[in-house]
BALOGU-283133 format. One record per residue (C-alpha): residue in one letter; x, y, z. Coordinates in steps of 0.2 Angstrom, whole numbers, padded with zeros to 4 digits, always signed. Layout:
AXYZ ...
This chain:
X-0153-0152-0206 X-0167-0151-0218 X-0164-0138-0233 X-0180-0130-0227 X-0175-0129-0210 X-0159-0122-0216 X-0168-0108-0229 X-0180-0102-0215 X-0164-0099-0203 X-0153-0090-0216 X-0170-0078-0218 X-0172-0076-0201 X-0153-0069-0200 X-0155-0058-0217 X-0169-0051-0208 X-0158-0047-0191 X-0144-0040-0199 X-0156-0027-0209 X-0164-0023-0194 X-0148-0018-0186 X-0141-0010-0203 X-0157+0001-0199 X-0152+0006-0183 X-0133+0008-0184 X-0135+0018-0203 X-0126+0037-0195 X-0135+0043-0212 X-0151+0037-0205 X-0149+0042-0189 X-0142+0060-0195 X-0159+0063-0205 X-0171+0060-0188 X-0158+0070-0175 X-0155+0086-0187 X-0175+0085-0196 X-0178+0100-0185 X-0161+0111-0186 X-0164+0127-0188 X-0183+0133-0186 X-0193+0142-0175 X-0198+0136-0157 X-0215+0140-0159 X-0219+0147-0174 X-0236+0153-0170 X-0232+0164-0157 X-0229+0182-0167 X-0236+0197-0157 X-0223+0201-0142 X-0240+0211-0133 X-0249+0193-0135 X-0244+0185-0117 X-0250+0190-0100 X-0244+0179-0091 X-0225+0175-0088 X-0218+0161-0074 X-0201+0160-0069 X-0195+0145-0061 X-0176+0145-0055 X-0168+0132-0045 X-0155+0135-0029 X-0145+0122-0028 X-0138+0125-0012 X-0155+0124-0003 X-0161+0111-0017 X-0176+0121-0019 X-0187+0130-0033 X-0191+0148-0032 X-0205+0153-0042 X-0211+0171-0050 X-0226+0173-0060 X-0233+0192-0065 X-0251+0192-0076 X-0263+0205-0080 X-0277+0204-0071 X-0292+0215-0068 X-0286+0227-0080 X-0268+0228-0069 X-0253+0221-0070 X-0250+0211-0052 X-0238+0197-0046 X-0248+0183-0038 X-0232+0173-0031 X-0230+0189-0020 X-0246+0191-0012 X-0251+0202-0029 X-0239+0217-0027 X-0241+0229-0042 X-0229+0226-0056 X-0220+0238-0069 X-0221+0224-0082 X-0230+0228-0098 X-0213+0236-0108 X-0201+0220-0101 X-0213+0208-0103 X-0215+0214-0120 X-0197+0214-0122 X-0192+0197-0114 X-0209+0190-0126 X-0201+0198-0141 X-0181+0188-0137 X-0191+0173-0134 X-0202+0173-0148 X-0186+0174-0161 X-0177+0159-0152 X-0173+0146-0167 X-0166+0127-0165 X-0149+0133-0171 X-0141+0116-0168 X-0144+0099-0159 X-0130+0094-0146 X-0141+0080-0139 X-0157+0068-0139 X-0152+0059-0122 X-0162+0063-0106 X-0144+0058-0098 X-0137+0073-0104 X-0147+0085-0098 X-0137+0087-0083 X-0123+0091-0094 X-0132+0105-0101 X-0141+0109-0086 X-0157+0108-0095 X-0165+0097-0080 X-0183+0106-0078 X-0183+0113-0060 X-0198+0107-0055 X-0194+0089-0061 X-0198+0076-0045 X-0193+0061-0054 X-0173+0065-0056 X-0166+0065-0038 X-0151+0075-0045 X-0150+0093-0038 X-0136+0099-0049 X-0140+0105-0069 X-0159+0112-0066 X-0161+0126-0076 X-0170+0140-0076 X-0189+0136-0084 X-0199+0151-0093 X-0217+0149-0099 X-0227+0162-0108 X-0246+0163-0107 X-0260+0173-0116 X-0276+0181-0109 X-0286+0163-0112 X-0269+0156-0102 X-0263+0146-0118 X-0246+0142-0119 X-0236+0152-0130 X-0218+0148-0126 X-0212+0136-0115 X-0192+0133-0111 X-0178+0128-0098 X-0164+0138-0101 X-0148+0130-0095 X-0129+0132-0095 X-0120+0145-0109 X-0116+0132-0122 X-0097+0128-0122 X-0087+0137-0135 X-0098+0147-0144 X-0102+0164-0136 X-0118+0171-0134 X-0127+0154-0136 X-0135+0142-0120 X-0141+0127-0122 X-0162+0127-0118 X-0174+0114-0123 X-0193+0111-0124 X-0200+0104-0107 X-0206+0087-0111 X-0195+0086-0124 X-0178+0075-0123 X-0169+0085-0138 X-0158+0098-0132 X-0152+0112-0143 X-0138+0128-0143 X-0146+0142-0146 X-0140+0160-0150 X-0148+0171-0137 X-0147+0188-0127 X-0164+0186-0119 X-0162+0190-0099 X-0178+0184-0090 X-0178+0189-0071 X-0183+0178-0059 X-0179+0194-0045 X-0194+0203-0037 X-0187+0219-0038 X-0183+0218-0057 X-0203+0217-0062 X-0211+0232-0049 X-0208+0251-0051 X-0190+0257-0045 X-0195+0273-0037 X-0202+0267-0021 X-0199+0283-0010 X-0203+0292-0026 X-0189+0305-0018 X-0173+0315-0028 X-0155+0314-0015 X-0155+0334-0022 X-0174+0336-0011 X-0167+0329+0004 X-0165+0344+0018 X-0163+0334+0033 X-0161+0317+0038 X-0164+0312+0058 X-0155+0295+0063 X-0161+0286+0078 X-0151+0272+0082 X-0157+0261+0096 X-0161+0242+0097 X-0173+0236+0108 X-0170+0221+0122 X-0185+0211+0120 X-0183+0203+0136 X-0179+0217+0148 X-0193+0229+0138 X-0180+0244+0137 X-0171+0254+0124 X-0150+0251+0120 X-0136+0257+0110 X-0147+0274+0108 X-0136+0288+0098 X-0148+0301+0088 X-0140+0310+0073 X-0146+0326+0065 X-0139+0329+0047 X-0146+0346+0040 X-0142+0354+0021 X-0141+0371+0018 X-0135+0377+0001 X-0129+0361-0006 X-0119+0358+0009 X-0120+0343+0021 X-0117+0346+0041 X-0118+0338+0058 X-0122+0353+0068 X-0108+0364+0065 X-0096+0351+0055 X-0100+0351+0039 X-0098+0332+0031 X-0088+0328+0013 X-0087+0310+0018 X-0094+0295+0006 X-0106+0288+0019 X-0117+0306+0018 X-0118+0302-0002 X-0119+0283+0003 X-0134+0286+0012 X-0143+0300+0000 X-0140+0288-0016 X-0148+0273-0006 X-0163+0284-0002 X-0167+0291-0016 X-0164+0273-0027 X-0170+0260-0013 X-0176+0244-0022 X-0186+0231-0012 X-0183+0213-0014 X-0198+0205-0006 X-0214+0209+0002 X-0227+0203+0016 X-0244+0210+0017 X-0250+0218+0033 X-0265+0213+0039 X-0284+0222+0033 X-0285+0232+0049 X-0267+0238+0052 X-0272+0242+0033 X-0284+0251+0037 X-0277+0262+0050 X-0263+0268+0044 X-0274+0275+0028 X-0282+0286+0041 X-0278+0301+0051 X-0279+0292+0067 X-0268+0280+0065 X-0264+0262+0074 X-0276+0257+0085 X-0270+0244+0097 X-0279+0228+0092 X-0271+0211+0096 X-0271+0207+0077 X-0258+0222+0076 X-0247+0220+0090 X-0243+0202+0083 X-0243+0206+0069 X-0231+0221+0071 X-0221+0211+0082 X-0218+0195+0073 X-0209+0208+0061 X-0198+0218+0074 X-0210+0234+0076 X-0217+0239+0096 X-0231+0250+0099 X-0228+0256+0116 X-0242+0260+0126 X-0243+0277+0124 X-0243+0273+0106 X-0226+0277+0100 X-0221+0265+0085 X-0202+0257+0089 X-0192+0246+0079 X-0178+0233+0082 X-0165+0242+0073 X-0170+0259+0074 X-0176+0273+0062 X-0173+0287+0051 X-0183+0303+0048 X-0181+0311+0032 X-0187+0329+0028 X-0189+0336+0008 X-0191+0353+0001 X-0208+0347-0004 X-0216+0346+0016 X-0216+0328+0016 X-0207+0319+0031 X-0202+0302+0029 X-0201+0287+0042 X-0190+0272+0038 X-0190+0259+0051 X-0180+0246+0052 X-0186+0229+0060 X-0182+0210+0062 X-0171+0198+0048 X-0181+0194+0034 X-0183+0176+0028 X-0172+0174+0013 X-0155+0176+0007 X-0152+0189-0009 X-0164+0186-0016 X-0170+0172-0030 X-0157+0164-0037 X-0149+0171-0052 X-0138+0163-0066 X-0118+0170-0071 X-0114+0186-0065 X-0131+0188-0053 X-0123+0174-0045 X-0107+0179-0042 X-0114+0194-0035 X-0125+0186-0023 X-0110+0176-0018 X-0101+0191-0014 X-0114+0198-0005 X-0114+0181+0008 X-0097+0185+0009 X-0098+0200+0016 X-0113+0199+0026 X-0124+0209+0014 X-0136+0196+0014 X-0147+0199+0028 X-0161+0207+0022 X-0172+0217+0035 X-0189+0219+0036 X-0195+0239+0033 X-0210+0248+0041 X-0212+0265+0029 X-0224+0281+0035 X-0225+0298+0027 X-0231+0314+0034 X-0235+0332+0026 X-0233+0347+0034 X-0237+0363+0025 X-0225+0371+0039 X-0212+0361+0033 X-0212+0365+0017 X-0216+0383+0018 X-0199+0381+0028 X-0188+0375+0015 X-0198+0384+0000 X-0184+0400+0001 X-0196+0412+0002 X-0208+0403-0011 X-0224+0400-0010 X-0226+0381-0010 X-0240+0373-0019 X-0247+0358-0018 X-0235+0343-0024 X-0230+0336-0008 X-0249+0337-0002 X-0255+0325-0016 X-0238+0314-0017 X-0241+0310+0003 X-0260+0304+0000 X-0254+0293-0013 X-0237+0287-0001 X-0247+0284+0014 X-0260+0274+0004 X-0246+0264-0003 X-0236+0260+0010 X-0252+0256+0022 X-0253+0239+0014 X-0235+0231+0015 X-0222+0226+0024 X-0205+0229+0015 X-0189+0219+0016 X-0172+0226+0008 X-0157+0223+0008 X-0142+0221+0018 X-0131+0230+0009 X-0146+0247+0008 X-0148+0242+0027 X-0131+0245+0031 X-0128+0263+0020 X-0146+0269+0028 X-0138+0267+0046 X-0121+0275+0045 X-0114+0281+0063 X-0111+0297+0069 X-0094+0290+0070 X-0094+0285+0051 X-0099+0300+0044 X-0086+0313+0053 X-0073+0302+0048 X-0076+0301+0029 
């Protein structure tokens, strides 16, 4: 071997072993993994009224698929476009969740492997190119007016260890952090709309009318029928002449005066329309189906009757409400919700709380009525103006609730006389 030949080889070596000294060096990886450690996500966002746009993107692994929120301000109102545009309550918590968001810092790098975000369940839920369905996370993206990207995150698992920190990470990004955090964005439906919907106090309530009944769809005809008159008179609950101290009574005041929604369906423009007026439903085809693909009959005298029956519920302000109940809603409990929401929702499945129920709401003013329970008052005009504004607002939708407020809004006469 020449001593040329045998230089350029020694040179070739010298310049391998460097190479790998390079790539090997924990002090020179250290320096690139940790460059970042403790600074700002986006250090540019720094108004928490800035976005109008928020997403939510959770994953259910049990039916392996995504389920999506998004709320903007739009036309000068604040909607949610992934359900059909249903008024939201969501300036103060969008403000609120912007301004956890917005102080999020990298407080300490756990990994720069795209293998490990499994581990950390910091998979993006929308990703199609992992076939994995365990260790999405939950991805949250804040946008302003000119629908910039402000914030942009998937938040996984609570970090191991260290209480009060999860593990998130920057979508398109393979470094995944711990970060100390109390931000609790929502992807439910009920927590971004307005909590009130019956816009009623349990202490108004002076009479509550329960006609339970399921109708056999094949036979056309009424079952089960039992109708059940509560009246309250001087802060006392009775069933004719039993008065009632049972838990169901409370059970079913509570769950009228706080009953959330968990999803919606818009009816369609001309049902729409009728129900605004004083005439109410005409009997157009568009209507039948439509009432009937959600458990609601018209009869042809033009009685409205539902699958699972209805209550009537009278206040001290003359207004008479109608709650009927129809067909099972699509759905389980709701969108899926990480830790405790979780555990809740398994509970619910267990028992049986999950079966959500579509819900057809009317309301009706009678200044008879209220003179009635006005005790010698004069009554003004409240429950005038509060039914223009119900019947308007309940013209439009469909509801669907819960199982578990389905179940205390249907008590049986036997339930309620036994306590």
């Amino acid at each position: 071997m020449t001593e040329w030949l045998r230089t350029g080889i020694f040179c070739v070596l010298a310049v391998a072993i460097s190479t790998a000294a390079v790539l090997v060096d924990p002090g020179r990886r250290t320096s690139g993994i940790f460059d970042d450690q403790g600074e700002p996500f986006y250090p540019e966002f720094a108004d928490p009224q800035a976005p109008k746009t928020i997403e939510v993107i959770d994953y259910d692994e049990s039916t392996a698929t995504a389920s999506p929120l998004k709320v903007e301000f739009k036309d000068n109102k604040w909607g949610i476009p992934s359900h059909h545009d249903y008024p939201a309550d969501a300036e103060n918590r969008l403000a609120d969740t912007a301004a956890a968001l917005m102080a999020l810092r990298k407080d300490m790098v756990v990994s720069e492997r795209i293998e490990d975000h499994g581990r950390y369940g910091v998979i993006d839920p929308l990703d199609d190119r992992t076939a994995s369905l365990a260790g999405r996370g939950k991805r949250v993206t804040l946008k302003d007016e000119n629908d910039r990207v402000l914030a942009d995150f998937v938040i996984g698992k609570p970090a191991e260890g260290r209480s009060g920190y999860r593990y998130m990470r920057v979508p398109a990004q393979r470094r995944t952090y711990s970060v100390k955090t109390d931000a609790r964005v929502s992807s439910r439906f009920e927590d971004w709309i307005e909590t009130d919907l019956l816009k009623l106090n349990a202490g108004d309530i002076r009479k509550v009318t329960i006609n339970s009944y399921s109708i056999n769809e094949r036979l056309g005809r009424l079952e089960n029928s039992e109708r059940t008159v509560l009246t309250k008179r001087k802060d006392r609950w009775r069933m004719g002449r039993r008065r009632l101290r049972g838990k169901k009574i409370d059970a079913l005041t509570e769950a009228l005066d706080n009953l959330r929604i968990v999803d919606v369906q818009p009816k369609p423009e001309n049902l729409t329309r009728d129900l605004k007026t004083p005439e109410g439903i005409r009997l157009s085809m568009e209507s039948v189906l439509s009432l009937r693909g959600k458990g609601f009959f018209i009869t042809p005298l033009g009685q409205l009757l539902s699958n699972e029956g209805e209550i009537l519920v009278e206040t001290a302000n003359g207004i008479q409400y109608t709650l009927r109940f129809g067909e099972v809603a699509p759905g389980g409990t709701g969108a899926p919700a990480a830790s405790s929401e979780k555990e809740g929702a398994q509970e619910s499945q267990a028992d049986g709380t999950d079966e959500r129920r579509y819900l057809f709401i009317t309301v009706d003013y009678s200044a008879a009525r209220a003179r009635k329970y006005a005790e010698g008052e004069t009554p003004g005009e409240e429950g005038r103006t509060l039914e223009r504004e119900l019947r308007h607002r309940f013209a439009d939708w469909y509801y669907i609730i819960s199982g578990a407020d389905f179940g205390n809004l249907r008590p049986s006469r036997r339930e309620l006389t036994r306590g």
